[in-house]
C-alpha positions as CSV (number, residue, x, y, z in Angstrom):
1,X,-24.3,-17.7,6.0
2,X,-26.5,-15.6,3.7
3,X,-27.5,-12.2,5.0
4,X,-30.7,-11.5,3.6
5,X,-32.3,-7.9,3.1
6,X,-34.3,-6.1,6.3
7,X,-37.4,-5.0,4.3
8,X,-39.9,-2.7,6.9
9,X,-43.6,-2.8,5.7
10,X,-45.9,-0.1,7.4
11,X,-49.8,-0.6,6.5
12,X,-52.5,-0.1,9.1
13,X,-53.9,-2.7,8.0
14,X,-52.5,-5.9,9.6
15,X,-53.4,-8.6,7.7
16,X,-51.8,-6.5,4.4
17,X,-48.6,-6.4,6.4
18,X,-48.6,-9.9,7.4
19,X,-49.8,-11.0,3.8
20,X,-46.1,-9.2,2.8
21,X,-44.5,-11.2,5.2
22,X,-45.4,-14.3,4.3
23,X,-45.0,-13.9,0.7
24,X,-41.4,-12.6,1.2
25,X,-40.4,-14.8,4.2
26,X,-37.6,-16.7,2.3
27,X,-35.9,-14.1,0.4
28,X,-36.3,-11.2,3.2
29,X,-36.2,-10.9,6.6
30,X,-39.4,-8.2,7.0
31,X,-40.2,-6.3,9.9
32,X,-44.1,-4.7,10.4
33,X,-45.6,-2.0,11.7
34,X,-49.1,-0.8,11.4
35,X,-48.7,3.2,12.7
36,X,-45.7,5.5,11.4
37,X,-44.3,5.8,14.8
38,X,-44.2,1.9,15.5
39,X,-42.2,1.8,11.8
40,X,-39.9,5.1,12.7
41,X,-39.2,2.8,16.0
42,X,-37.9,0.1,14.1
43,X,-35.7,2.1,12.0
44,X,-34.1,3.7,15.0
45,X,-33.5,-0.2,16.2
46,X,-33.1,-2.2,12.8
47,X,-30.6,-1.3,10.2
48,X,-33.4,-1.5,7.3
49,X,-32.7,-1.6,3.4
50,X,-36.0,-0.8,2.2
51,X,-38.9,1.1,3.8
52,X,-42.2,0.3,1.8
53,X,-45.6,2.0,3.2
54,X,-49.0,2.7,2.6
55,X,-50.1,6.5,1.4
56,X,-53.2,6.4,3.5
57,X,-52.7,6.0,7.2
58,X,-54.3,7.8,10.0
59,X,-51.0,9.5,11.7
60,X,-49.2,10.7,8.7
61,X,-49.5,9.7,5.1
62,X,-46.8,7.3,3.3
63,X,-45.6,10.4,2.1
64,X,-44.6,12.2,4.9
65,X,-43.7,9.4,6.9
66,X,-41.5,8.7,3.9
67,X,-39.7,11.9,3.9
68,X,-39.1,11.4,7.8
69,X,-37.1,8.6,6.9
70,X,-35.3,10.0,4.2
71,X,-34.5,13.0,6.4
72,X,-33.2,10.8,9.7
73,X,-32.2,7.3,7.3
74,X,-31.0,8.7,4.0
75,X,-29.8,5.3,2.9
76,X,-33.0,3.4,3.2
77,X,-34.8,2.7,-0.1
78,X,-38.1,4.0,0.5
79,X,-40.9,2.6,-1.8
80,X,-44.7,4.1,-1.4
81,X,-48.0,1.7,-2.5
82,X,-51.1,3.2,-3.6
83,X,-54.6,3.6,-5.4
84,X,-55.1,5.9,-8.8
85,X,-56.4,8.5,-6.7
86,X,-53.2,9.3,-5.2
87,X,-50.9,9.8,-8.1
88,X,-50.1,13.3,-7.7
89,X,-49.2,13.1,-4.2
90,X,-46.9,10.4,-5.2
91,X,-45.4,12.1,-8.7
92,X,-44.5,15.0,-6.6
93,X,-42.7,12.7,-3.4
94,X,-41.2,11.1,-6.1
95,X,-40.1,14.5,-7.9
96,X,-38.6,16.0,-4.8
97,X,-36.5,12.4,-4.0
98,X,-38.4,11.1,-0.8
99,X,-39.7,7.9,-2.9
100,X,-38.0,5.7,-4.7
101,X,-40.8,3.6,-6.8
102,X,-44.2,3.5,-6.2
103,X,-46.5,0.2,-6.2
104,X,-49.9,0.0,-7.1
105,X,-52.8,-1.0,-5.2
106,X,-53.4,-4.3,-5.2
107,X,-50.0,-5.1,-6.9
108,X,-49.1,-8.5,-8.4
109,X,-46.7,-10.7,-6.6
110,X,-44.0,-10.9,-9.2
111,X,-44.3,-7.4,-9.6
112,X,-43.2,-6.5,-6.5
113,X,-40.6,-8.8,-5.9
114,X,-39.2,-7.2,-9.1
115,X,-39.4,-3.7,-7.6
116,X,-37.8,-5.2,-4.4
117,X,-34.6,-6.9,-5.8
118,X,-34.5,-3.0,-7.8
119,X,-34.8,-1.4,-4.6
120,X,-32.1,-3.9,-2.4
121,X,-29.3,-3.5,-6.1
122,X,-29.8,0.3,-5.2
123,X,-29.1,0.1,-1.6
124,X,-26.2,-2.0,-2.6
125,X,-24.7,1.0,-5.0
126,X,-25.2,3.3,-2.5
127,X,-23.4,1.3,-0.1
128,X,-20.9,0.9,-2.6
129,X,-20.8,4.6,-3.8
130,X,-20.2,5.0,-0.2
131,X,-17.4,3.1,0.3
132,X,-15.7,4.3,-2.2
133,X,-16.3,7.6,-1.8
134,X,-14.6,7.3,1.5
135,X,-11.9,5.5,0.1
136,X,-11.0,8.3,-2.4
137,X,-10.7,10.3,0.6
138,X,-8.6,8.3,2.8
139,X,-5.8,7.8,-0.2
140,X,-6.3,12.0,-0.7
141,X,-5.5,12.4,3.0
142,X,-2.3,10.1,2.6
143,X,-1.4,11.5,-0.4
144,X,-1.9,14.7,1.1
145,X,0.2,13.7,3.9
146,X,2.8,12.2,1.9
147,X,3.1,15.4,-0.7
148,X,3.7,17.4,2.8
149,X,6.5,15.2,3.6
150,X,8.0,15.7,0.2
151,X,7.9,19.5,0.3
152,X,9.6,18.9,4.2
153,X,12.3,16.9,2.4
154,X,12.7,19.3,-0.6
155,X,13.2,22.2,1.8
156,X,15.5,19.6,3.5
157,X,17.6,19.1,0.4
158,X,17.9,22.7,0.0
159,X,19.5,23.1,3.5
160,X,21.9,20.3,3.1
161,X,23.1,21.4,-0.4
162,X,23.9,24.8,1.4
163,X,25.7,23.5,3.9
164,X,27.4,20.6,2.4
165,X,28.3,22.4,-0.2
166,X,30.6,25.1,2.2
167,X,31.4,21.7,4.4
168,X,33.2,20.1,1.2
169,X,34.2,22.7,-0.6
170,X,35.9,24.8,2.2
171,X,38.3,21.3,3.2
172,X,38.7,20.4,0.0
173,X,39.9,23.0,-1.6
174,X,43.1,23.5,0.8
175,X,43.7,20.0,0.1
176,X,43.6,19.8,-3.5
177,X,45.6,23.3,-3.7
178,X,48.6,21.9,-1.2
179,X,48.6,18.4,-2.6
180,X,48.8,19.8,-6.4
181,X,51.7,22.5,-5.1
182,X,53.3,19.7,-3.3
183,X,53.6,17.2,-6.5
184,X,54.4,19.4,-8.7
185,X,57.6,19.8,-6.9
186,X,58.8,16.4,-7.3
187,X,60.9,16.2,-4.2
188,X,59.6,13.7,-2.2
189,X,61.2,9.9,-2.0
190,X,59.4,6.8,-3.0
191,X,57.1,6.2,-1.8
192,X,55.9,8.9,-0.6
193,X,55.7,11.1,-4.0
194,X,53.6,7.8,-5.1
195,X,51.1,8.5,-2.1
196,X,51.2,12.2,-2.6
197,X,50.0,11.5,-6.1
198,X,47.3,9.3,-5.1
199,X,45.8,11.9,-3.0
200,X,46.1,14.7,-5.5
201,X,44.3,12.3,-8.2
202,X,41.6,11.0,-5.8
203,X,40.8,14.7,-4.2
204,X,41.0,16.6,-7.5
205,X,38.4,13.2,-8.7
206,X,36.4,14.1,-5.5
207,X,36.5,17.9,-5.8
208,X,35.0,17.3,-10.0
209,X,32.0,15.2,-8.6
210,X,31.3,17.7,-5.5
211,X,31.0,20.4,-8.1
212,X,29.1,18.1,-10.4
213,X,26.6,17.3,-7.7
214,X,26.3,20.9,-6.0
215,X,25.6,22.3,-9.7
216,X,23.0,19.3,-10.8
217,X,20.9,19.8,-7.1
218,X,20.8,23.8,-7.3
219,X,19.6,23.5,-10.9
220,X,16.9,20.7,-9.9
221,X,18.5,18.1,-12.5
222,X,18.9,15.1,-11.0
223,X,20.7,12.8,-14.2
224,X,23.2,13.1,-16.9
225,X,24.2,10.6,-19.6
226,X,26.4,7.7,-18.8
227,X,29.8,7.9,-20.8
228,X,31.0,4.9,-21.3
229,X,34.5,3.6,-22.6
230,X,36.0,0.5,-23.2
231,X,38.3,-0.2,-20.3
232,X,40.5,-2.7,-19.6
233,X,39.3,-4.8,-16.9
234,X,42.7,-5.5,-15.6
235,X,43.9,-2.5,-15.3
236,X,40.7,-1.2,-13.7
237,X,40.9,-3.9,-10.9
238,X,44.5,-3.0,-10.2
239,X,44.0,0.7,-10.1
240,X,41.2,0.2,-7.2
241,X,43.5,-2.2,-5.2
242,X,46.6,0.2,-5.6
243,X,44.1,3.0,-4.4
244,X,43.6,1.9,-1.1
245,X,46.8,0.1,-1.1
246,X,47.9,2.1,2.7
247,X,44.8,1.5,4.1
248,X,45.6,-2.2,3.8
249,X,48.9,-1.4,4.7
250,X,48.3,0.4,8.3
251,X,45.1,-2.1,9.1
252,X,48.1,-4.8,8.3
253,X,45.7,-6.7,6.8
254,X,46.3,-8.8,3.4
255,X,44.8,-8.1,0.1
256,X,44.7,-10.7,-2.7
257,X,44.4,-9.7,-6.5
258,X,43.1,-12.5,-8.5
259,X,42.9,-10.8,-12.1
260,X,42.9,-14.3,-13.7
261,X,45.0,-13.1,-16.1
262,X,48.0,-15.7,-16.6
263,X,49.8,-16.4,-19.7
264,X,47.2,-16.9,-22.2
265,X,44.4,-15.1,-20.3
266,X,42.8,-12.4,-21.4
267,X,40.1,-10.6,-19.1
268,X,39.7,-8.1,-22.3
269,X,37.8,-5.1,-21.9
270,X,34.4,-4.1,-20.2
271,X,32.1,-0.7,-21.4
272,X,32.1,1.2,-18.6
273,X,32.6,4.8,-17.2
274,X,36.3,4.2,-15.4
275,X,35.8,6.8,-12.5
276,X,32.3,5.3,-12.0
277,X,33.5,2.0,-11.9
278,X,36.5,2.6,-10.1
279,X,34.5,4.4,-7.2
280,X,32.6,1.5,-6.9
281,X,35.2,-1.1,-6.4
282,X,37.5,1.1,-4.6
283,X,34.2,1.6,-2.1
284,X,33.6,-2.1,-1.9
285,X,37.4,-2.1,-0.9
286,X,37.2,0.3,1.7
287,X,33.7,-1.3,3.1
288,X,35.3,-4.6,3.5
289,X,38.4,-2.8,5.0
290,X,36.5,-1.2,7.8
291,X,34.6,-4.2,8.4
292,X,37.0,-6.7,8.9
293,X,39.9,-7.2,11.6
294,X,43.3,-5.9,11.7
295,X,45.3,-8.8,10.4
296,X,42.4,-10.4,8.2
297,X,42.2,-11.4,4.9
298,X,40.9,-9.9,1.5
299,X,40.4,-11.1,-2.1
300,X,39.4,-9.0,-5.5
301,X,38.9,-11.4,-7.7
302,X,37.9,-10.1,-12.0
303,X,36.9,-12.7,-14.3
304,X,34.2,-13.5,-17.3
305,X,31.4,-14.7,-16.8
306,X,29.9,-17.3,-19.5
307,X,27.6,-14.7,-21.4
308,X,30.5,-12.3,-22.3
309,X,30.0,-10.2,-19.4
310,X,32.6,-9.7,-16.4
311,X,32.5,-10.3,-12.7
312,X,34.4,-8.6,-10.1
313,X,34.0,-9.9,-6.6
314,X,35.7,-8.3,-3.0
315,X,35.7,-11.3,-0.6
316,X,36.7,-10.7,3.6
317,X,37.0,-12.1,6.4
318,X,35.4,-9.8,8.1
319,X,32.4,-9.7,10.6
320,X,29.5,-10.5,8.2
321,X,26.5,-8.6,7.8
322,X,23.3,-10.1,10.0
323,X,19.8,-11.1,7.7
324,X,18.0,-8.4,9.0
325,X,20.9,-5.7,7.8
326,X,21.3,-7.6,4.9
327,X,18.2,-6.5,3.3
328,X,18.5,-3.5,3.4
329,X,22.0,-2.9,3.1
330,X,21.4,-0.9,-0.3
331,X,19.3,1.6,1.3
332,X,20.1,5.4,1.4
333,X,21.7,6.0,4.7
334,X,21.4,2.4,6.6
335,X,24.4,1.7,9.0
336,X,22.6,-0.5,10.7
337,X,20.6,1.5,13.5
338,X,24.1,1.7,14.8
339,X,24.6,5.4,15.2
340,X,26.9,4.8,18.1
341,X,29.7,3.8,15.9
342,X,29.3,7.0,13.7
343,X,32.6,8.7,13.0
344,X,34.6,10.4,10.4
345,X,37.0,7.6,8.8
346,X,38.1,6.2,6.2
347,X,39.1,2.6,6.8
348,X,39.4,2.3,10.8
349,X,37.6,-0.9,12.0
350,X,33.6,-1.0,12.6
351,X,33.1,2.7,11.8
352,X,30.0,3.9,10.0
353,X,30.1,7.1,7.7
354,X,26.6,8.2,6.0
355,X,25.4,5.2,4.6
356,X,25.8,6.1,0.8
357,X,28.6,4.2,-0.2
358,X,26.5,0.8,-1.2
359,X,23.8,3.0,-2.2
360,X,26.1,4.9,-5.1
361,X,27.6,1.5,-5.8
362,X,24.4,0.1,-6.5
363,X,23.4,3.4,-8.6
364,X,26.7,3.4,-10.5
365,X,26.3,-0.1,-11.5
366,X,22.6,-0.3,-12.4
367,X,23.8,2.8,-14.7
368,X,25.6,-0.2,-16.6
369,X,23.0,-2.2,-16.7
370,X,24.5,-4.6,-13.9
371,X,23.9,-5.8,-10.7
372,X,25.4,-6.3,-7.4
373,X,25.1,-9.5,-5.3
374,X,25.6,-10.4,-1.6
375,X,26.7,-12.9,0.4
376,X,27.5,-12.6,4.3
377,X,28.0,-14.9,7.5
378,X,27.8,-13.2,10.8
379,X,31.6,-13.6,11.9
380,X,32.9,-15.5,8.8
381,X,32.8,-12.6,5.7
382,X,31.0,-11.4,3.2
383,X,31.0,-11.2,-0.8
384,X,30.3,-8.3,-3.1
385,X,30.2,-9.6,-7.0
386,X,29.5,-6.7,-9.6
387,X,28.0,-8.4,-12.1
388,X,28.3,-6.1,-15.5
389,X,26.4,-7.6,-19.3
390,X,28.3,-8.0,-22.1
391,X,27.0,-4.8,-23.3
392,X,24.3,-2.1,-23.1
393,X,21.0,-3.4,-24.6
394,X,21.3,-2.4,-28.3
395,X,17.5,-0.1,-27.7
396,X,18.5,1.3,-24.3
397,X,18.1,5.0,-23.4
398,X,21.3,6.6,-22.5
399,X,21.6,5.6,-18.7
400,X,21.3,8.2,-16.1
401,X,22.4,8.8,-12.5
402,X,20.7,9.9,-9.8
403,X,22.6,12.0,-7.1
């Protein structure tokens, strides 16, 4: 249903207002009054669009009753008719923005239906000016409140880079300084000396990016350039199983390596950053450690993929991951809503850390312009697939990584 225009007439004369009635009927819905106070009445009542009066009426003239309403109705459109004799009175409402247009006395039907449909489009910009005036502000006030909540996390950041960075640096150092004297002895018995290498390797890998990241965050840059090599894909899937190789060993669970690399198979090389892409398979390992069983079953499989790109997938038999997780299981810090099961560990069953290891994982392999997909079934397994291109688009910009 059309809403049509409220247009308030106010004449003492009454057959002049019901003249304007009936010639407007159809395209209006118009509302009379034949005294100033009957037609300030109706405004109080009515929500009018256009106020059009008389000059000369015994109360107040057009003019002043005019200025009422645009004192107490700003947004009505206010239109004043007259004779010749009372052009200056009118020039002057119209200079000091009570009137709108004036009409002439006697006026010519399409004359004033032309000033009307002028008068309802201006009501309708206003409206609309209106609007979105009030819309500018709403978005400033959220943007406001966001900016306030990103100068709360910045101060944030700053805290936690204090404090992590003592937190890290303080255990880490004794253990890269003990593991590195107790190597570089080279009295220990396999294969223990092959485990006491491990942990030197991976906590003198750990104790680089710590510095990397407290440096980057204190200087406010947030992105290097990605360095990549060409690594054998092999070898890179066999150094990430051998890596967690005790963790598999004291859950007494069962890794798998399926390199696809028989007699006459070559998996060939993939352009990567090795630490980068180690990390990330080593923490796919670990993730589907924690989450599955003692006793259960995992699988890294590495192969080709039909473009010239490689695949590298960590299948478990784990719990699964329900829909609801699984949507946001790249986020920054989601474990789930679990905080219950929130310990220090590195591969004991069902524990949750920070909720940053998919999240880098995701990072590390985007760097490489890759992806990584998901598969889970609450209490059958899931699948992580790294999925890297055959190579870095030949116009990229140097990839970048966020910390």
């Amino acid at each position: 249903m059309i809403v049509k225009p409220c247009l308030l007439v106010v004449d003492d004369e009454p057959d002049l207002v019901q003249s304007v009635k009936d010639l407007l009927r159809f395209d209006y819905r118009v509302l009379g009054a034949t005294r100033a106070g009957e037609g300030l009445a109706l405004l109080s009542r009515e929500d009018v669009h256009v106020v059009m009066s008389d000059q000369r009426m015994p109360e107040m003239t057009g003019v002043e009753f005019l200025k009422r309403v645009k004192d107490n109705y700003p947004d009505a459109i206010r239109l004043l008719f007259t004779a010749y004799a009372d052009l200056n009175a009118v020039t002057d409402a119209i200079n000091q923005g009570n009137v709108y247009r004036y009409i002439s006395k006697p006026w010519e039907p399409d004359e004033l239906r032309t000033v009307l449909r002028q008068a309802v489009d201006q009501h309708r910009l206003q409206a609309e000016r209106k609007r979105l005036i009030k819309e500018v502000q709403e978005k400033n006030a959220q943007l406001e409140a966001a900016n306030q909540e990103l100068q709360e996390a910045n101060e944030l950041k700053r805290a936690f880079i204090k404090v992590a960075s003592h937190e890290l640096r303080t255990p880490l150092t004794l253990v890269l300084g003990l593991s590195e004297f107790a190597y570089k002895q080279g009295r220990l018995p396999p294969p223990m000396d092959d485990w006491l290498k491990q942990i030197y390797e991976a906590s003198s890998r750990l104790n680089d990016r710590v510095d990397l990241m407290v440096k980057l965050l204190q200087a406010g840059r947030f992105e290097r350039p990605l360095q990549p090599a060409d690594v054998p894909l092999a070898d890179l899937v066999r150094g990430a199983a051998q890596t967690v190789h005790s963790f598999i060993a004291e859950r007494g669970q069962k890794l798998t390596l399926d390199v696809a690399d028989d007699p006459g198979t070559d998996l060939g090389t993939v352009r990567v950053e090795r630490d980068k892409m180690h990390d990330c398979i080593v923490q796919l390992l670990i993730n589907s450690i924690k989450f599955t069983p003692d006793g259960g079953a995992i699988r890294l499989e590495a192969r080709r993929t039909a473009d010239g790109g490689a695949a590298v997938a960590v299948r478990d038999t784990g719990k699964g991951i329900d829909a609801a997780s699984l949507e946001r299981i790249f986020d920054p810090f989601f474990t789930r809503f679990d905080v219950s099961r929130h310990r220090s560990g590195t591969f004991e069953f069902d524990r949750r850390g920070l909720g940053l290891g998919l999240t880098v994982v995701k990072t590390f392999v985007e760097m490489h312009g890759g992806e990584v997909k998901v598969e889970s079934r609450v209490n059958e397994g899931t699948t992580f697939t790294i999925v890297l291109p055959p190579a870095p688009p030949a116009t990229a910009e140097p990839a970048a990584w966020s910390v």
